[in-house]
N, C-alpha and C positions, 0 to 999 in steps of 0.2 A: 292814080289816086283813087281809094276807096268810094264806093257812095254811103254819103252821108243822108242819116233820116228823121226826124224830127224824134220821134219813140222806135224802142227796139222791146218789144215782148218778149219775153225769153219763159218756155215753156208752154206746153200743146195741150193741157186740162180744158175743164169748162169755164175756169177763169180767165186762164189765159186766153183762150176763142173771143171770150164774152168781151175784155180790155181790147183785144187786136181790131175786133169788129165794130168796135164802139168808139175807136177813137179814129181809126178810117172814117167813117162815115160825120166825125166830126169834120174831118178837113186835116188832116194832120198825115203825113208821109209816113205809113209803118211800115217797120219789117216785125216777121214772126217768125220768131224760130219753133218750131214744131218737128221735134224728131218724130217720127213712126211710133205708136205704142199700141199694144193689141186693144182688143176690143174689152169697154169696159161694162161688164154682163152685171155692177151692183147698179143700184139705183137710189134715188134721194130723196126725205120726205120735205119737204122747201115749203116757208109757211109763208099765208097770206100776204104780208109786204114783200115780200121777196119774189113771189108771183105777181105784185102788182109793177113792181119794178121792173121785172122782165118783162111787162107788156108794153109799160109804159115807153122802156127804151126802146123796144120794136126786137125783143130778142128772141119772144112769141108772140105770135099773132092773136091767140086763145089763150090764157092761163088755164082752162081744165082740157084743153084738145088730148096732153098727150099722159095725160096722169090721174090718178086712182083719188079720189077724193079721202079727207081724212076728217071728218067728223067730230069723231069721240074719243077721247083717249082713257083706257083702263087701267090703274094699276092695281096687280093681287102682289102682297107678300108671301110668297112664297122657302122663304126660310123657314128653320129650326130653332130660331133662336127666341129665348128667353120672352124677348118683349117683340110683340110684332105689329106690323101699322095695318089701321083698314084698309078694308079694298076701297078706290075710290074710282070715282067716275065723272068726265069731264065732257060736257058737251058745247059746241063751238055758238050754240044758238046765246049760252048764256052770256056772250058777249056781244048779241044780233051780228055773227057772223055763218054767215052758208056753210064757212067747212074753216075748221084751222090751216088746212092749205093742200098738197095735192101730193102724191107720190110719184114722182116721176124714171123711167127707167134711165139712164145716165144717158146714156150712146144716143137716146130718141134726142133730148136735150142737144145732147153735142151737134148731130146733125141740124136742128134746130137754129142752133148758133151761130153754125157755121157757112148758112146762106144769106148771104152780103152783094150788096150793086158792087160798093165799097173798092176801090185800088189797094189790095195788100201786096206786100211781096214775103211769099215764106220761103224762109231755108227749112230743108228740111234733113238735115244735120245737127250733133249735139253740140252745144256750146262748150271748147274745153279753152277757151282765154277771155279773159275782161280787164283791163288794165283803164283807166282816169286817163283823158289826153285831153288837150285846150279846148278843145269845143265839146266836150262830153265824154264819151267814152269809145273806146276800141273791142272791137268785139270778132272771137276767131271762130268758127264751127267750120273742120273738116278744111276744103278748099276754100270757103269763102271769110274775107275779110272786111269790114264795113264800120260804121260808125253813128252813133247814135245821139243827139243833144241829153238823151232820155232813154233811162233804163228801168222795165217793170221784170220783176223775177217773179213767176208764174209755176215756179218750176219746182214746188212739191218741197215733201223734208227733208232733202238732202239736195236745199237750192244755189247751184256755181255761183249765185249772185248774191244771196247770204255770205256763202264761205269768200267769196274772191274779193270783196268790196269792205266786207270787215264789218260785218252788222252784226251786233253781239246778239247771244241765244243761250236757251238751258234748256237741254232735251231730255226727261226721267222718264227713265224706263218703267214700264209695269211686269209684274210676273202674269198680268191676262193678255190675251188675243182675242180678237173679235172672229166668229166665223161664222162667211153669210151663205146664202143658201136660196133656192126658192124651193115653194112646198106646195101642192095642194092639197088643202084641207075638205073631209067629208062637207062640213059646214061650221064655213069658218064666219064672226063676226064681220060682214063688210063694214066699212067705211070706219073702223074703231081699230087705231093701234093697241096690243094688249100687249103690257108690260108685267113680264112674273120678274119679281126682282127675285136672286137668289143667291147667296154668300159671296158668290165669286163674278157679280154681274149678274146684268139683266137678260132675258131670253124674252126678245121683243118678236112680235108677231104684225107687222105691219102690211095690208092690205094692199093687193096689185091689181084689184078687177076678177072679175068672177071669184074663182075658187081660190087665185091665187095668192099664196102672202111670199112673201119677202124676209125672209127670217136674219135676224143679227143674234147673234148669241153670242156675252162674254165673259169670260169661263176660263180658269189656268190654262195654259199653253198645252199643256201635255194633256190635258183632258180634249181639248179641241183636236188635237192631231190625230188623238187613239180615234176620236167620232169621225175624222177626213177619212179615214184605212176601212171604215164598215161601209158594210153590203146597203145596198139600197134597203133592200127588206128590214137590217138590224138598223139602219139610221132613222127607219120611219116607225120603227120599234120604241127607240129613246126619241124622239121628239113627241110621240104620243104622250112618251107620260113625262116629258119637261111643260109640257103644255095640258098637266093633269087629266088628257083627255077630254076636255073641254067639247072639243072641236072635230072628234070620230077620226079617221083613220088617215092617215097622213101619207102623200104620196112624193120625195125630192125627184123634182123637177131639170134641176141643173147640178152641176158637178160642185162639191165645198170649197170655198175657200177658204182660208185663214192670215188672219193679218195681225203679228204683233201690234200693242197698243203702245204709243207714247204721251207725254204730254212736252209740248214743244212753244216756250216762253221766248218772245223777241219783243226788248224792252220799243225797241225803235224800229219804226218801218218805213221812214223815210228818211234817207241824210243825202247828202251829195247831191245829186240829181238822179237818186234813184230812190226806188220803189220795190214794196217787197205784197202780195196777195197771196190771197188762199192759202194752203199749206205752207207755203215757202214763210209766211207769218207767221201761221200759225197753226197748233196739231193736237187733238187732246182726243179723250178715247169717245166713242160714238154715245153721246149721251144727250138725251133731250133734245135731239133732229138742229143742232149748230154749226155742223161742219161746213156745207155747203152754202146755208143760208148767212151764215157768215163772210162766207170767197165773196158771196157776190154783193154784200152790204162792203167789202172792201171795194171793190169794183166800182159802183155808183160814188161814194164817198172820193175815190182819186178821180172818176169827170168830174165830181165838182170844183177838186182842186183846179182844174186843167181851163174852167169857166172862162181866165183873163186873158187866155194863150190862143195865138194863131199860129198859124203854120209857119215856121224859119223863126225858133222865139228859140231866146239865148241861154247859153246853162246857165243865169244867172236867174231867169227868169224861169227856170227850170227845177231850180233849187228852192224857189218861194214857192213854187207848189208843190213839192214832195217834202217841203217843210210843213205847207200847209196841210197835205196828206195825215201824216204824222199826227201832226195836233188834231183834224177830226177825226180818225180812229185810234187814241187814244184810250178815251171813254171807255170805248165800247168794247177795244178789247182786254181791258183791265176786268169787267164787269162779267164779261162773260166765261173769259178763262177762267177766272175765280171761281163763278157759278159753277161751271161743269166741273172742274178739279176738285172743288170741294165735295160738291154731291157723288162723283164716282168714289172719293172716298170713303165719304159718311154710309154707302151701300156696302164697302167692302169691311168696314171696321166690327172688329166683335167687343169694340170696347163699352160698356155699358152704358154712360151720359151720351154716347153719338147715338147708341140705339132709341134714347130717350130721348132725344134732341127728333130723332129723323122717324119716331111714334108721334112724338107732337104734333110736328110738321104737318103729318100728315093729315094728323084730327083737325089742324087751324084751317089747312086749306079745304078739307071738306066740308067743314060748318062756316066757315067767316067767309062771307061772300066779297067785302073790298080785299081778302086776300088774297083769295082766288081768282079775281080780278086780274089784280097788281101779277099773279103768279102767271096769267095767260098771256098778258101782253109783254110781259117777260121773256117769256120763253118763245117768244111770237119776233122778237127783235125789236121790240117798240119799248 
């Protein structure tokens, strides 16, 4: 007979780490599936709550130990087009906050996460079966077979436990890609993300410590690939003047990456006795630092479901908290997918009333200060 486990994690991200660690250490028998995956060289900019949260759960011991403070945020329009918005400038003081939150590089994080007193047990095989059985579920990776009361899929946009359990989804594609990078800059802005927005996405310059920035750029697909194929010398050539020169002579750092953009809608993320985080919920293009500090507002949001549960608690009792799951992110992810979806498009649109719409915008939040307000803790996750 199989071993059975109170929760089974399924997928090896920082969410999934963060879930597998987190609910070990509650008391609860996990397994983790964690197949192998190379090393992950982008990094994350995670604001204020989302740092408090990982201190508070013991995921870091320091919230600024292993990360680049983030200050101030810049925005220049940098289009051609017709009607364009001021530069504006946002600093964290105006909400008496030290920093809007920290840049951290992913891999530090992960390893970070990944030091627990805690009993897990990982597979370290991919998951290719999940089938419903009386007590929860059945679950196959490789040689090993087992079973679970509870199931969290952790496991990115193309999650076995989305597609095998039957959680419906809408995944649009985009014609941009995001490509990251890191650079040292002659003298770059520290502590101040600087956002050039420009027809086809924004070419974000975010701060890594000393010289370093962390660059996103998103840009048509085929504009990104021809810039992956240049010389070091020709790619610090064009990021000179996507970044107007600002910031004196530009040196990349690390090899490009390029990553198709999507946006990936899941009405429901919890039914059954299961559980869906991070990606595997949810996926939209890198805009306004949500991606990450998102996973893990999922993360915190399903312990609290788990509040009524002890170790050897029944799918029945399993099912009233990933119902409960469900109903508290909800909200939040109706509210923010909307947020980012709509703003990646009102940046990308040449149609006139969105350029006037997203000129306003810009003027309200620069002069109205309850909007600006309302706009930081917004974007802050609060």
């Amino acid at each position: 007979m199989s071993e059975h486990f109170d929760i089974a994690i399924i997928g090896g991200g920082l969410t999934g780490v963060a879930a597998a660690r987190l609910a070990a250490e509650q008391g609860f028998k996990t397994v983790h599936f964690t197949p192998k995956m190379a090393k992950d060289f982008r990094t994350s900019a995670l604001m204020m709550p989302t740092v408090e949260f990982m201190v508070h759960s013991g995921l870091l011991e320091v919230g600024h130990a292993l990360g680049a403070a983030l200050r101030r945020i810049r925005i220049i329009d940098a289009t051609d087009r017709l009607l364009r918005a001021p530069e504006a400038l946002f600093d964290s003081k105006e909400i008496d906050q030290e920093a809007f939150g920290y840049n951290y590089p992913n891999n530090d994080l992960l390893d970070a996460f990944s030091k627990t007193k805690a009993e897990i047990t990982h597979v370290e095989d991919m998951v290719s079966g999940i089938k419903e059985v009386e007590n929860g579920y059945s679950i196959s990776a490789g040689k090993t077979k087992l079973s679970a009361t509870m199931v969290v899929g952790a496991d990115g946009k193309k999650s076995i436990v989305r597609q095998k359990l039957g959680f419906e989804s809408t995944n649009t594609a985009f014609k941009q890609s995001a490509l990251v990078v890191d650079v040292e800059f002659e003298r770059p802005e520290t502590e101040t993300s600087v956002e050039f927005h420009y027809e086809n996405g924004p070419f974000t310059l975010v701060p890594a410590g000393d010289n370093k920035i962390n660059l996103v750029w998103l840009d048509q697909h085929d504009v990104l690939a021809d810039a992956q194929k240049l010389s070091p010398k020709q790619l610090a050539a064009e990021l000179e003047a996507k970044s107007h020169r600002l910031f004196g002579h530009a040196k990349p750092k690390t090899k490009c990456f390029v990553f198709p953009l999507s946006n990936l809608a899941v009405p429901t993320v919890g039914k059954g006795s299961a559980c869906l985080i991070g990606e595997a919920a949810h996926a939209f293009p890198p805009i306004g630092a949500q991606g990450l500090n998102l996973g893990l507002r999922d993360v915190e949001d399903w312990l609290k479901s788990l509040e009524d549960l002890e170790t050897g608690f029944s799918p029945a009792q399993a099912s009233a908290a990933a119902h409960k799951y469900n109903k508290l992110r909800d909200p939040d992810l109706r509210r923010t997918g909307g947020f980012v979806d709509g703003l990646f498009r009102s940046l990308l649109s040449d149609f006139l009333p969105a350029q006037m719409m997203r000129l306003g915008g810009l003027w309200a939040l620069k002069s109205f200060k309850p909007l600006r307000k309302f706009a930081f803790n917004f974007g802050m996750g609060r």
